[in-house]
mmCIF file of the N, C-alpha and C atoms, coordinates in Angstrom:
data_MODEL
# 
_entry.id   MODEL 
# 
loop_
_atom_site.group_PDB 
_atom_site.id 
_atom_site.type_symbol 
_atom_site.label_atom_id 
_atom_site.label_alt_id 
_atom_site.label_comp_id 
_atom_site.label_asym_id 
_atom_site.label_entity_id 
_atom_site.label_seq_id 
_atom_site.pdbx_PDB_ins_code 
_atom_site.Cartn_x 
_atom_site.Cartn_y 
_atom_site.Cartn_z 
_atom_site.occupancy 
_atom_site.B_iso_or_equiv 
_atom_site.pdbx_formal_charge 
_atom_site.auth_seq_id 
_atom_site.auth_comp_id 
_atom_site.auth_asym_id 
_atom_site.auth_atom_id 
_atom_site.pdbx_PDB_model_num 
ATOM 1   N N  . UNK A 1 1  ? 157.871 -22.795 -31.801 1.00 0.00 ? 1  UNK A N  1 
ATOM 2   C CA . UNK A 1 1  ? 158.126 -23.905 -32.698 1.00 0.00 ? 1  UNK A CA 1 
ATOM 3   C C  . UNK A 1 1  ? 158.544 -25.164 -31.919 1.00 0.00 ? 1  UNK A C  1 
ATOM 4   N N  . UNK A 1 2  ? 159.396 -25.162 -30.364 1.00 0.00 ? 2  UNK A N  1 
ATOM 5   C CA . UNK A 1 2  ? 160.096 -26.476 -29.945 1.00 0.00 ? 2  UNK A CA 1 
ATOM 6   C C  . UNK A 1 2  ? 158.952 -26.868 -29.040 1.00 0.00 ? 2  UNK A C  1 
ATOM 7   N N  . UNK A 1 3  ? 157.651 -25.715 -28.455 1.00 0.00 ? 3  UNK A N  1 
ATOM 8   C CA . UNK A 1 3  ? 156.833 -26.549 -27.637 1.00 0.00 ? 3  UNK A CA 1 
ATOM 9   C C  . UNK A 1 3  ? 155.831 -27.159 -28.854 1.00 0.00 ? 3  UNK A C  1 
ATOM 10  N N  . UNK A 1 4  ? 155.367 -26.517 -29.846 1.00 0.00 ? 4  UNK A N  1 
ATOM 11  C CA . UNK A 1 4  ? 154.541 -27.615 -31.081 1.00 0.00 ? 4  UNK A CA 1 
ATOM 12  C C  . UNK A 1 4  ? 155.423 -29.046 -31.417 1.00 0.00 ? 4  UNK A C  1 
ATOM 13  N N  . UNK A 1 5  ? 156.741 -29.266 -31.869 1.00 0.00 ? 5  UNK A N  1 
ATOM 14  C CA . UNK A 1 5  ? 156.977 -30.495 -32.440 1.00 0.00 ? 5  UNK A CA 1 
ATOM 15  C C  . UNK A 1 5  ? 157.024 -31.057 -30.788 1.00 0.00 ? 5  UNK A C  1 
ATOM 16  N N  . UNK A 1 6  ? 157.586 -30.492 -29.297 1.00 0.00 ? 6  UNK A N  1 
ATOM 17  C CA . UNK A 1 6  ? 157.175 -31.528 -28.555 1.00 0.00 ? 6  UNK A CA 1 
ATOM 18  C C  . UNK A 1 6  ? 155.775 -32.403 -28.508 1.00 0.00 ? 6  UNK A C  1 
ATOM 19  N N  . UNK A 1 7  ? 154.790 -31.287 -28.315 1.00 0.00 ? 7  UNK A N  1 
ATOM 20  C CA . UNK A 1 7  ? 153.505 -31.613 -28.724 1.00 0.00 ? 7  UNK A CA 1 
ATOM 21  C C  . UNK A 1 7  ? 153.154 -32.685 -29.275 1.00 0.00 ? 7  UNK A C  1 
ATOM 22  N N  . UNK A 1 8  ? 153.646 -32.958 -30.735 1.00 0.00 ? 8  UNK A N  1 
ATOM 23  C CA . UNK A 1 8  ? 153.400 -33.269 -31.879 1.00 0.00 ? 8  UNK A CA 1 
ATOM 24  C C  . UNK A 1 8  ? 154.132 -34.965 -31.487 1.00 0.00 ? 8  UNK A C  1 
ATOM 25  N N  . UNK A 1 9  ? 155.006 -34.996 -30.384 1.00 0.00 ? 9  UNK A N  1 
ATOM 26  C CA . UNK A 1 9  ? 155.590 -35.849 -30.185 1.00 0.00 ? 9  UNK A CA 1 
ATOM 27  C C  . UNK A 1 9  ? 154.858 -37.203 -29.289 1.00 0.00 ? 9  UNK A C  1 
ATOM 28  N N  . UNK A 1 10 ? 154.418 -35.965 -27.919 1.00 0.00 ? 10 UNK A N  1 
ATOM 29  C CA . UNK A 1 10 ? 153.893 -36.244 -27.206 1.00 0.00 ? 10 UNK A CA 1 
ATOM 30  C C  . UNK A 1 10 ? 152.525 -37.128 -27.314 1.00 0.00 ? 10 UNK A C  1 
ATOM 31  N N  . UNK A 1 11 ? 151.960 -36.121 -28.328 1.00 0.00 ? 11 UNK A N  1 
ATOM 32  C CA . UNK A 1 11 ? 150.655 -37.036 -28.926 1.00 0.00 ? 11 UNK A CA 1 
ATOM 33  C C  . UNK A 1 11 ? 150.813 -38.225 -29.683 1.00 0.00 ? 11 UNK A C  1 
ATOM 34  N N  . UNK A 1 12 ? 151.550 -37.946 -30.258 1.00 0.00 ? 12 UNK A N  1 
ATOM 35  C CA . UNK A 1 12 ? 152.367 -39.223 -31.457 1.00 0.00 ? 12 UNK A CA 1 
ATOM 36  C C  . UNK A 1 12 ? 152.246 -40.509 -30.869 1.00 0.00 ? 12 UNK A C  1 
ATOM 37  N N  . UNK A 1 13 ? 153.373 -40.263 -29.102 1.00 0.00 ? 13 UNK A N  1 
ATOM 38  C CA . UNK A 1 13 ? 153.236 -41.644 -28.271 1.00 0.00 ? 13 UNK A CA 1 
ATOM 39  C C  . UNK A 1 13 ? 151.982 -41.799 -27.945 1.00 0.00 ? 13 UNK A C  1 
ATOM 40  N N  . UNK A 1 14 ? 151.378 -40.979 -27.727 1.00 0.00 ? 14 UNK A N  1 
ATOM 41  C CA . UNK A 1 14 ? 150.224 -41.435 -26.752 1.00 0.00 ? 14 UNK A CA 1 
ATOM 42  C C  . UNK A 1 14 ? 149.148 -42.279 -27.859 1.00 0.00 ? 14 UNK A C  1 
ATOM 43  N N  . UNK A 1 15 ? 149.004 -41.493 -28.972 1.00 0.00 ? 15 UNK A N  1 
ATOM 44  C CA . UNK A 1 15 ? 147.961 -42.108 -29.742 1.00 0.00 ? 15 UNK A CA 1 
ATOM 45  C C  . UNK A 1 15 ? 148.697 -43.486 -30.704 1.00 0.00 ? 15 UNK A C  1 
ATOM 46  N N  . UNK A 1 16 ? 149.785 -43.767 -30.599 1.00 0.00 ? 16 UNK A N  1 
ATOM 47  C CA . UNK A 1 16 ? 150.307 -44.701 -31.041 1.00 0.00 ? 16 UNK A CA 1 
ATOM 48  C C  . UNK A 1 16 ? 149.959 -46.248 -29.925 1.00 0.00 ? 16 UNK A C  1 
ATOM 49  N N  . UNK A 1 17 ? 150.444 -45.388 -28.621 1.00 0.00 ? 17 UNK A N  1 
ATOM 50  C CA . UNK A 1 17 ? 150.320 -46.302 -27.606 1.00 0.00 ? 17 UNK A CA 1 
ATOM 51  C C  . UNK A 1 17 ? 149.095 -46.819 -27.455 1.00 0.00 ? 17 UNK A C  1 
ATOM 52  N N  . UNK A 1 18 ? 148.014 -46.224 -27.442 1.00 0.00 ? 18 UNK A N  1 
ATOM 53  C CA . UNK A 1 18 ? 146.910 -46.295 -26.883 1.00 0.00 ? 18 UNK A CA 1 
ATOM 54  C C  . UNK A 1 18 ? 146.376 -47.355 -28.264 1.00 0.00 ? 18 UNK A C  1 
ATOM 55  N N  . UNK A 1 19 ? 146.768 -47.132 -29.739 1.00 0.00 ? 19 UNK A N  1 
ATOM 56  C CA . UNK A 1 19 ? 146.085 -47.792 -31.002 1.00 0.00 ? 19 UNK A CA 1 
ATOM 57  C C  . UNK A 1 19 ? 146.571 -49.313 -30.427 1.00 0.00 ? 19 UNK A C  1 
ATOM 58  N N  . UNK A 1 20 ? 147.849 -49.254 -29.934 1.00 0.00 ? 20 UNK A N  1 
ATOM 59  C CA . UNK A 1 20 ? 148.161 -50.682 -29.815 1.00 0.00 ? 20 UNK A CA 1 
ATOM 60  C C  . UNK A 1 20 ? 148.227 -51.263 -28.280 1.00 0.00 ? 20 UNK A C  1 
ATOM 61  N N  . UNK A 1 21 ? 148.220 -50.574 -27.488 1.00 0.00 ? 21 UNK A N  1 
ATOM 62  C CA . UNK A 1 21 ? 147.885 -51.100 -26.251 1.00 0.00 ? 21 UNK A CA 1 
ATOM 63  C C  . UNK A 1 21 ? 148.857 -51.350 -25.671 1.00 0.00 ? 21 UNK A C  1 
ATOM 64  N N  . UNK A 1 22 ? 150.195 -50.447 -25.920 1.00 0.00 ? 22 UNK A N  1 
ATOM 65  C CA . UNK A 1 22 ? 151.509 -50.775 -25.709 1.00 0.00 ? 22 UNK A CA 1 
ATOM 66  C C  . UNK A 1 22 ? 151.641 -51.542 -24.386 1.00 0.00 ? 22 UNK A C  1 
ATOM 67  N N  . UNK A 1 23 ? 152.956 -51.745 -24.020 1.00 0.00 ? 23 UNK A N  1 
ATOM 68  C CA . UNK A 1 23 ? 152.936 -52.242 -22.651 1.00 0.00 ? 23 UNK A CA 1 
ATOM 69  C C  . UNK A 1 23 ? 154.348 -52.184 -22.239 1.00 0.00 ? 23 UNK A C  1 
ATOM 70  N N  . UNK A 1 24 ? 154.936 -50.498 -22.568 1.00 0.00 ? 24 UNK A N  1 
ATOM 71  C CA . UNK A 1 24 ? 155.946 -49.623 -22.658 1.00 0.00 ? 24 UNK A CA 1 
ATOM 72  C C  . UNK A 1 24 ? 155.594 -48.909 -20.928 1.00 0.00 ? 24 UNK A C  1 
ATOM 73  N N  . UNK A 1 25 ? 156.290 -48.845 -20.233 1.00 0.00 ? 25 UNK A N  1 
ATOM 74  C CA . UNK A 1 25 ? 156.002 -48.374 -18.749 1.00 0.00 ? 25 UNK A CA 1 
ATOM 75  C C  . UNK A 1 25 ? 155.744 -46.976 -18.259 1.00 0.00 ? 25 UNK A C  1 
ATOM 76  N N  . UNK A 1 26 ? 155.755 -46.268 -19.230 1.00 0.00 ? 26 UNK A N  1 
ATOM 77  C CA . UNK A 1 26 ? 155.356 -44.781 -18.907 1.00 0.00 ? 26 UNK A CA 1 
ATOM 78  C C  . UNK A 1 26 ? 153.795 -44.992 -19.699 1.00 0.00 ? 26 UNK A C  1 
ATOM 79  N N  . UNK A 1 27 ? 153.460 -45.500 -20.335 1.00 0.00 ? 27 UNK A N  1 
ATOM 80  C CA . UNK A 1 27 ? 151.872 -45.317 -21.056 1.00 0.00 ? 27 UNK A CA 1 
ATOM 81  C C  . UNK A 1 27 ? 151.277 -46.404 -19.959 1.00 0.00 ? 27 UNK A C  1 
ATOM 82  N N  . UNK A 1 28 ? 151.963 -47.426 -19.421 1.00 0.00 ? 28 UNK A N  1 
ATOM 83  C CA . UNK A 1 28 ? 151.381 -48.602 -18.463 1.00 0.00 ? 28 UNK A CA 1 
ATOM 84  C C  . UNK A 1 28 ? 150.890 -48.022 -17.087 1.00 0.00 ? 28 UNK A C  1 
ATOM 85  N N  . UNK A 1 29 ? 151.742 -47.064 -16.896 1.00 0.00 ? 29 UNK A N  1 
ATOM 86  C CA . UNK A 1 29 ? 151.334 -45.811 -15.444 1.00 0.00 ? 29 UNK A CA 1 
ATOM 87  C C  . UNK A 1 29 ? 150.334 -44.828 -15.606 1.00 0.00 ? 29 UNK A C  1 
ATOM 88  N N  . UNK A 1 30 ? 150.247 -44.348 -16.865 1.00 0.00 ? 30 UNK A N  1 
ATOM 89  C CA . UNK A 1 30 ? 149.370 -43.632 -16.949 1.00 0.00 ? 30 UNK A CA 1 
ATOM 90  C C  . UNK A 1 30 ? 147.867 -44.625 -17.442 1.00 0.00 ? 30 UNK A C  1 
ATOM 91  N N  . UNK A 1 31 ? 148.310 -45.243 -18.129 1.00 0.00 ? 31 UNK A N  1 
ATOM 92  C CA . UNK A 1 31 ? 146.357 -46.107 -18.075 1.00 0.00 ? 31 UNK A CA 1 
ATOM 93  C C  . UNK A 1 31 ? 146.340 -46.807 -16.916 1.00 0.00 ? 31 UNK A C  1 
ATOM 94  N N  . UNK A 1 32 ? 146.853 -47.197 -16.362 1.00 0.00 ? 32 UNK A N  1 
ATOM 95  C CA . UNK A 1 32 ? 146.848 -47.754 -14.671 1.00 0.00 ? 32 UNK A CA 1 
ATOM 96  C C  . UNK A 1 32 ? 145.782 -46.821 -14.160 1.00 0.00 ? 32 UNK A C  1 
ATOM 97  N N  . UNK A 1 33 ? 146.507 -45.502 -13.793 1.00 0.00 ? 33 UNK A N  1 
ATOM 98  C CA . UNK A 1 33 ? 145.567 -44.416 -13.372 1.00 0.00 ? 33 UNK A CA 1 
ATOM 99  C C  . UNK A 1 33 ? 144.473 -43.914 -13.762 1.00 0.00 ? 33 UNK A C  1 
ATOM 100 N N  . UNK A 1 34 ? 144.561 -44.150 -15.368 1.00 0.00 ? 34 UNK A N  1 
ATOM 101 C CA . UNK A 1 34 ? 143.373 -43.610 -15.800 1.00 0.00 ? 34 UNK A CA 1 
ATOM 102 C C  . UNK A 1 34 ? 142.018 -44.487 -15.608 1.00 0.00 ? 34 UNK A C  1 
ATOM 103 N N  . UNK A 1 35 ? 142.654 -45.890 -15.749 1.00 0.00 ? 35 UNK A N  1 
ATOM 104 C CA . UNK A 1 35 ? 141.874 -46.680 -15.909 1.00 0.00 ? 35 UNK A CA 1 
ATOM 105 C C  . UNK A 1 35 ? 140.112 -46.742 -14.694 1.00 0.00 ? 35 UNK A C  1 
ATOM 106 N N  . UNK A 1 36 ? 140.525 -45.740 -13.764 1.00 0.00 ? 36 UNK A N  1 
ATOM 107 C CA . UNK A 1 36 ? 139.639 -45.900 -12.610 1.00 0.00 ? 36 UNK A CA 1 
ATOM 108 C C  . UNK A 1 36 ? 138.773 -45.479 -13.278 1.00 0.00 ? 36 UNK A C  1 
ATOM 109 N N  . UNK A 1 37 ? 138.908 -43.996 -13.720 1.00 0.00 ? 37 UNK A N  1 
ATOM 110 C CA . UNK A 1 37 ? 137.987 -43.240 -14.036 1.00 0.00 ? 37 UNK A CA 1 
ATOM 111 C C  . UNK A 1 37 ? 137.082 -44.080 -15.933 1.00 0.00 ? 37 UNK A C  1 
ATOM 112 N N  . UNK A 1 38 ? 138.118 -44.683 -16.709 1.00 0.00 ? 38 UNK A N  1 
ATOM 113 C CA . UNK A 1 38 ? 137.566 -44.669 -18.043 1.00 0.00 ? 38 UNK A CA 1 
ATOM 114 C C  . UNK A 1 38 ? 137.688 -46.195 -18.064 1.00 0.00 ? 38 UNK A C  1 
ATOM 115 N N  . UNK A 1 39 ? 138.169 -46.675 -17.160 1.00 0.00 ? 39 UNK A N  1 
ATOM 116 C CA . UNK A 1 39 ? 137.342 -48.266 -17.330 1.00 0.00 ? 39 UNK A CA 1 
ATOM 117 C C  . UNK A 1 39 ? 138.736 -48.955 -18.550 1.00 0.00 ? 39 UNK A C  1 
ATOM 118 N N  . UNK A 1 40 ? 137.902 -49.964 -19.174 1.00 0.00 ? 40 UNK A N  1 
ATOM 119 C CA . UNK A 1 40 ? 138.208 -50.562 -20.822 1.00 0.00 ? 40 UNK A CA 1 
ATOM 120 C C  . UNK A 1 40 ? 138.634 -49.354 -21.896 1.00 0.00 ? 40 UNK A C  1 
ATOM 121 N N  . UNK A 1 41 ? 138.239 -48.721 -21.590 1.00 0.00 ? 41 UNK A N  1 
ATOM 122 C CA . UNK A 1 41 ? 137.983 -47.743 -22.723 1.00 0.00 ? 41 UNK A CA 1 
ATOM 123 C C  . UNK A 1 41 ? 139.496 -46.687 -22.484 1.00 0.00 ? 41 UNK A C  1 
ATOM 124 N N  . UNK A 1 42 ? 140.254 -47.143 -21.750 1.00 0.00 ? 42 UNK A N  1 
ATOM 125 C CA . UNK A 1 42 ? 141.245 -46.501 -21.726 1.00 0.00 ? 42 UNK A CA 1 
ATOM 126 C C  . UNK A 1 42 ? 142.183 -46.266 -22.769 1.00 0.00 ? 42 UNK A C  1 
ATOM 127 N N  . UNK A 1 43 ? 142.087 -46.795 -23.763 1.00 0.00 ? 43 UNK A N  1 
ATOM 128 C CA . UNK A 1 43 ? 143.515 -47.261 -24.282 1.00 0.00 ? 43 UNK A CA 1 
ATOM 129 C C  . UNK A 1 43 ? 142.513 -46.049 -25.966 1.00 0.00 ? 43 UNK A C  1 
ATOM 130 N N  . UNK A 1 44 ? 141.226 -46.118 -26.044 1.00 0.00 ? 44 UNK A N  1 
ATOM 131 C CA . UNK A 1 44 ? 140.240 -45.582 -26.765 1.00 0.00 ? 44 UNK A CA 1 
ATOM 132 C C  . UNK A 1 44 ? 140.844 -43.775 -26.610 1.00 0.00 ? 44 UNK A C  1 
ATOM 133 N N  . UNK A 1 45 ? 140.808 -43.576 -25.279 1.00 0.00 ? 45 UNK A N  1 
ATOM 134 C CA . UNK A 1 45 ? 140.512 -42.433 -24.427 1.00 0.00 ? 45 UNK A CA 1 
ATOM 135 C C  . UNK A 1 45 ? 142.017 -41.888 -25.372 1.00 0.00 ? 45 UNK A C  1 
ATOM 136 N N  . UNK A 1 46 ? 143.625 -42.560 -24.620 1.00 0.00 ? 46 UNK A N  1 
ATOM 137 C CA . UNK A 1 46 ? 144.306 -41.984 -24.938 1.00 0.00 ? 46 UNK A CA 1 
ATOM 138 C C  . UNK A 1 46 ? 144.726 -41.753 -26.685 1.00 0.00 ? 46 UNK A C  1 
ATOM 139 N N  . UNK A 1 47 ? 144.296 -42.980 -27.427 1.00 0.00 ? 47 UNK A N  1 
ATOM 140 C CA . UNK A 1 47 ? 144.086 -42.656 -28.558 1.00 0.00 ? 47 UNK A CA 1 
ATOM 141 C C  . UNK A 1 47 ? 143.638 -41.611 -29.223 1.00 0.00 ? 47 UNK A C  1 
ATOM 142 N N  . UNK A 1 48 ? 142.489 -40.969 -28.923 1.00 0.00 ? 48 UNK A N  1 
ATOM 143 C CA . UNK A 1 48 ? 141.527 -39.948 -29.347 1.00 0.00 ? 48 UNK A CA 1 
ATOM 144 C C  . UNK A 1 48 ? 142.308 -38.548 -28.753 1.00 0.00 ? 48 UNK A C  1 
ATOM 145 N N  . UNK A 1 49 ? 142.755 -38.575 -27.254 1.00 0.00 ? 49 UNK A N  1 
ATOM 146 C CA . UNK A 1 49 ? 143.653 -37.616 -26.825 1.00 0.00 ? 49 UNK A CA 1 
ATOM 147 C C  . UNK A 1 49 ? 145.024 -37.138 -28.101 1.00 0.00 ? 49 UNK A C  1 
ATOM 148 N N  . UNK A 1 50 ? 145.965 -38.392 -27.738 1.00 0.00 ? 50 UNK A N  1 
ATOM 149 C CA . UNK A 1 50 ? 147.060 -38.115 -28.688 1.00 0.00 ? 50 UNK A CA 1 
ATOM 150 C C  . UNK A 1 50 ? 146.767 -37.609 -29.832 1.00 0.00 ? 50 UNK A C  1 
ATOM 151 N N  . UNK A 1 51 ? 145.627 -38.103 -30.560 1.00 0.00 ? 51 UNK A N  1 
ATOM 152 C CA . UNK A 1 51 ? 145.435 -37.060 -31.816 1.00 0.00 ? 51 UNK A CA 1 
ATOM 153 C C  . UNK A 1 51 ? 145.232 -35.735 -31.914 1.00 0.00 ? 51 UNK A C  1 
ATOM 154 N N  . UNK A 1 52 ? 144.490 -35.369 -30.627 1.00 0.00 ? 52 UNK A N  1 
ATOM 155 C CA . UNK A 1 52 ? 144.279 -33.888 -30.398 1.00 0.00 ? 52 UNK A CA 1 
ATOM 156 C C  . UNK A 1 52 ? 145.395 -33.575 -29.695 1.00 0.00 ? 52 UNK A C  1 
ATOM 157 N N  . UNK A 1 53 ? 145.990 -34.276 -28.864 1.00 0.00 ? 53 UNK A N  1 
ATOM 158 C CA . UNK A 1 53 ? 147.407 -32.903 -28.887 1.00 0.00 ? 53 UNK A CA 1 
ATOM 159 C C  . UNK A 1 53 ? 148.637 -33.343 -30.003 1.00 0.00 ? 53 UNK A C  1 
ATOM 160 N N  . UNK A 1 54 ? 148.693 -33.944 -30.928 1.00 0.00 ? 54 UNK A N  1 
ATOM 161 C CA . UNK A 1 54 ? 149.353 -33.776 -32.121 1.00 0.00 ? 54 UNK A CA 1 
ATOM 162 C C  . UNK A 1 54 ? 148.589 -32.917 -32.589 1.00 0.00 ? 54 UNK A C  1 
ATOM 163 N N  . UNK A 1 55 ? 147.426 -32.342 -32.836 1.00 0.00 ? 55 UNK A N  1 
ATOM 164 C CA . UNK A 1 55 ? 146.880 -31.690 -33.974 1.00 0.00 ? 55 UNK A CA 1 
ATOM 165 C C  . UNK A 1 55 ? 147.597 -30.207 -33.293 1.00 0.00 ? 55 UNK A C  1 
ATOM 166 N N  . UNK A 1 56 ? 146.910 -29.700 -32.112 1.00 0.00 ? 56 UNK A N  1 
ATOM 167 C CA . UNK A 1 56 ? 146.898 -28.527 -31.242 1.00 0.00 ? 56 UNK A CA 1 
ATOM 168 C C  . UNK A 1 56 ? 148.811 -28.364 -31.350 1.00 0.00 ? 56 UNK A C  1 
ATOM 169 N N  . UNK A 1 57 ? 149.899 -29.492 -31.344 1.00 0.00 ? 57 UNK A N  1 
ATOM 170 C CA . UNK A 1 57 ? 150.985 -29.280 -31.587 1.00 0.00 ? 57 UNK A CA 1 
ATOM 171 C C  . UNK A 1 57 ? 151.344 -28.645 -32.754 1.00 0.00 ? 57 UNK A C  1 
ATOM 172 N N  . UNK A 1 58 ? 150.941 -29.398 -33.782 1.00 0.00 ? 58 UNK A N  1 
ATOM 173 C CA . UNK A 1 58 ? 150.702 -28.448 -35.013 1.00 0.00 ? 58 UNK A CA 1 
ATOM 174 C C  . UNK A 1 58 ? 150.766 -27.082 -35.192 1.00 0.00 ? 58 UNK A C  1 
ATOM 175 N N  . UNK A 1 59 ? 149.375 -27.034 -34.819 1.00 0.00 ? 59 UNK A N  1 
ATOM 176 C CA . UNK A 1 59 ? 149.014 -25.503 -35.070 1.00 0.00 ? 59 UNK A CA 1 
ATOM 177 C C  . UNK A 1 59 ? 149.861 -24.500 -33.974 1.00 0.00 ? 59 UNK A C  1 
ATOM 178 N N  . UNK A 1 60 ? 150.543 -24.884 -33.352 1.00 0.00 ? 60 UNK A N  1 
ATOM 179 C CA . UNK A 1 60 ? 151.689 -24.242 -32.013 1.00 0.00 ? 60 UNK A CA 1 
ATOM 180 C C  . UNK A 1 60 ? 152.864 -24.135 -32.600 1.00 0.00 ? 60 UNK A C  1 
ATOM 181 N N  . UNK A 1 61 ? 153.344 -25.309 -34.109 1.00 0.00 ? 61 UNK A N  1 
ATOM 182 C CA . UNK A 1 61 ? 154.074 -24.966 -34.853 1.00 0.00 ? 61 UNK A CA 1 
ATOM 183 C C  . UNK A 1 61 ? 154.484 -24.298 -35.884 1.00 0.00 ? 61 UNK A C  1 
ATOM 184 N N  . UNK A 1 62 ? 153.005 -24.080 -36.501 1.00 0.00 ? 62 UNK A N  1 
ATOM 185 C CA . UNK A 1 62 ? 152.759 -23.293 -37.377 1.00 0.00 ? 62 UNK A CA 1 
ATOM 186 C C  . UNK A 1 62 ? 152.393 -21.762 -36.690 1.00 0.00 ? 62 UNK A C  1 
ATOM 187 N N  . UNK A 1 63 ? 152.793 -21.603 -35.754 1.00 0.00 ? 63 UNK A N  1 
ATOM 188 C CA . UNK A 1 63 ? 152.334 -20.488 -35.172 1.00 0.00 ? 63 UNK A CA 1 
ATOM 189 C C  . UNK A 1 63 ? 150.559 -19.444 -35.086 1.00 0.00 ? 63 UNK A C  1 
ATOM 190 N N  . UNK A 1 64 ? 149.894 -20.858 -34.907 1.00 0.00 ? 64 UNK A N  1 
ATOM 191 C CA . UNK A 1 64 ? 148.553 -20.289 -35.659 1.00 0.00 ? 64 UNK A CA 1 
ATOM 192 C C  . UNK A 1 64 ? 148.366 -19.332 -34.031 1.00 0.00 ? 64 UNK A C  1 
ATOM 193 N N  . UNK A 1 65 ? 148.667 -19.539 -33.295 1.00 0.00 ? 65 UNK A N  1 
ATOM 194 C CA . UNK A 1 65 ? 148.052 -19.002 -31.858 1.00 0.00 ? 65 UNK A CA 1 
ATOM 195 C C  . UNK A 1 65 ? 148.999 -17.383 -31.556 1.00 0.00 ? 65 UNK A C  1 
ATOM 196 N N  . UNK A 1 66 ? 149.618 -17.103 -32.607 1.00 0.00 ? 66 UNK A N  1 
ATOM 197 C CA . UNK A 1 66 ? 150.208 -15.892 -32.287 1.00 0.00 ? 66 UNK A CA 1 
ATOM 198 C C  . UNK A 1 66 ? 149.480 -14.965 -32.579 1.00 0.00 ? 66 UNK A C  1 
# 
Protein backbone atom coordinates (compact mmCIF):
# COMPACT_ATOMS: atom_id res chain seq x y z
CA UNK A 1 0.00 0.00 0.00
CA UNK A 2 3.03 2.82 0.99
CA UNK A 3 5.05 1.84 -2.31
CA UNK A 4 1.48 2.48 -4.57
CA UNK A 5 0.47 6.00 -2.94
CA UNK A 6 4.40 6.78 -3.30
CA UNK A 7 3.93 5.88 -6.83
CA UNK A 8 0.86 7.65 -7.17
CA UNK A 9 2.85 10.61 -5.90
CA UNK A 10 5.69 10.32 -7.84
CA UNK A 11 3.74 10.32 -11.04
CA UNK A 12 1.47 13.06 -9.83
CA UNK A 13 4.83 15.40 -9.88
CA UNK A 14 6.08 14.28 -12.82
CA UNK A 15 2.94 14.52 -14.97
CA UNK A 16 1.97 17.73 -13.35
CA UNK A 17 5.46 19.04 -14.01
CA UNK A 18 5.90 18.06 -17.33
CA UNK A 19 1.80 19.55 -18.25
CA UNK A 20 3.29 22.81 -17.14
CA UNK A 21 6.83 22.89 -17.76
CA UNK A 22 7.66 23.53 -14.23
CA UNK A 23 10.89 25.11 -13.47
CA UNK A 24 11.01 23.42 -9.87
CA UNK A 25 14.85 21.97 -9.73
CA UNK A 26 14.47 18.35 -9.35
CA UNK A 27 12.07 18.07 -12.69
CA UNK A 28 14.76 20.91 -14.25
CA UNK A 29 17.63 18.01 -13.73
CA UNK A 30 15.87 15.49 -14.91
CA UNK A 31 14.61 17.13 -18.40
CA UNK A 32 18.11 18.61 -18.62
CA UNK A 33 19.14 14.97 -19.01
CA UNK A 34 16.50 13.76 -20.73
CA UNK A 35 16.41 16.31 -23.00
CA UNK A 36 19.47 14.73 -25.16
CA UNK A 37 17.79 11.83 -25.91
CA UNK A 38 13.83 13.36 -26.44
CA UNK A 39 14.69 16.70 -27.69
CA UNK A 40 11.40 19.38 -27.26
CA UNK A 41 9.35 16.74 -26.57
CA UNK A 42 10.56 16.37 -23.16
CA UNK A 43 8.25 17.89 -21.02
CA UNK A 44 5.42 15.55 -23.53
CA UNK A 45 7.62 12.45 -22.56
CA UNK A 46 7.41 13.08 -18.76
CA UNK A 47 3.82 13.91 -18.91
CA UNK A 48 2.69 10.67 -20.57
CA UNK A 49 5.27 8.84 -18.06
CA UNK A 50 3.73 10.37 -14.80
CA UNK A 51 0.43 9.13 -15.86
CA UNK A 52 1.59 5.67 -16.19
CA UNK A 53 3.32 5.47 -13.02
CA UNK A 54 0.30 7.06 -11.17
CA UNK A 55 -1.85 4.51 -12.84
CA UNK A 56 0.72 1.29 -12.14
CA UNK A 57 0.76 3.15 -8.40
CA UNK A 58 -2.71 2.50 -8.21
CA UNK A 59 -3.05 -0.78 -9.02
CA UNK A 60 0.16 -1.47 -6.31
CA UNK A 61 -2.43 0.07 -4.03
CA UNK A 62 -5.14 -1.73 -4.66
CA UNK A 63 -3.11 -4.68 -4.44
CA UNK A 64 -3.92 -5.87 -7.98
CA UNK A 65 -0.24 -7.50 -8.36
CA UNK A 66 -0.63 -9.87 -5.41
Amino acid sequence: MLWGIVMIAVGAFLSISGFLKSEFVIYKVLAARSKILWGENVHIFYAVVGILVAIVGILFAVDVFK
